[in-house]
N, C-alpha and C positions, 0 to 999 in steps of 0.2 A: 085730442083736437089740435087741429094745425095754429100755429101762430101766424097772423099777418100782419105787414106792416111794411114800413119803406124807410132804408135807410141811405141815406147821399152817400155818392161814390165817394167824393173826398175824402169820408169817412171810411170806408173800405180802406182806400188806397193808404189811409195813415197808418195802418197796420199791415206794413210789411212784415211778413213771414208770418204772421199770424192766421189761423182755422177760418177759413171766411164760409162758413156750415150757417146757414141763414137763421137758425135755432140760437145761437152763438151772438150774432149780430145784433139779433132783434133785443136779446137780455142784455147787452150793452148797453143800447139806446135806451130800453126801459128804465135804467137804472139812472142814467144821466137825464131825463127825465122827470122823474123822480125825483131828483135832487133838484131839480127846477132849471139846472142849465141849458145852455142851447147846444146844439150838437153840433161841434165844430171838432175839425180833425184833433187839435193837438185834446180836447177833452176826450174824446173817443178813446185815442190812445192812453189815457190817463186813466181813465176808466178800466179799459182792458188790463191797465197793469194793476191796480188795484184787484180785481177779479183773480188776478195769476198768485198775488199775494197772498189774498184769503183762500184760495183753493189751498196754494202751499200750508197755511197754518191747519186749516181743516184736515189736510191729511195725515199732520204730524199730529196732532189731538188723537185720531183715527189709529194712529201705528200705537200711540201710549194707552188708549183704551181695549185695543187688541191685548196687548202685552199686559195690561191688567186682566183684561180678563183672561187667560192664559195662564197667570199666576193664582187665580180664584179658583181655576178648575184643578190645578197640581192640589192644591190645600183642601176642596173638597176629596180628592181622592185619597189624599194622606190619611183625612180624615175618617174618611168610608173603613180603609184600612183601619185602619186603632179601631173602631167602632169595632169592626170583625172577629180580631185578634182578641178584644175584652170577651166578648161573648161567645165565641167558636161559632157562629153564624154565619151565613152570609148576608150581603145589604140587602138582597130581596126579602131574606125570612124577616130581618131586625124593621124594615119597612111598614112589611104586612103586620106586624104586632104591633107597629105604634100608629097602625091605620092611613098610614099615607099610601 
């Protein structure tokens, strides 16, 4: 479902160079909103860099839980291996016996 709403040009225009994608705008506004302020260019702009900041943190969370998981599946394989190597099986047969 589309979002609608209306946001003042001022507030567009305070955000030179910035994505002016109306989806984008409108979760500005909400969010300053929200916080109960009124939407005025220099808050707009304030907003949006808050937004840019927690996007940056969210994605570096996102790189170190790739990389953890990344290192979960190396250690599951290691493990798969030793498993194999003990019992000359492979993981499907050592699997089907313990009923997974």
């Amino acid at each position: 479902m589309a979002r609608t709403g209306t946001v003042n040009l001022s507030s567009i225009a305070a955000l030179d160079g910035m994505p002016l994608n109306p989806d984008y705008l409108l979760r500005v506004k909400e969010r300053i909103v929200a916080r109960g302020a009124e939407e005025t260019p220099s808050e707009f702009r304030e907003e949006s860099a808050a937004m840019t900041y927690e996007a940056m943190d969210r994605m570096e969370r996102a790189k170190g839980l790739r990389a953890a998981g990344k290192a979960l599946i190396n250690e599951a394989n290691t493990e798969t291996g030793e498993a194999e190597a003990l019992t000359n099986k492979s993981a499907a047969a050592i699997s089907r016996r313990m009923g997974l």
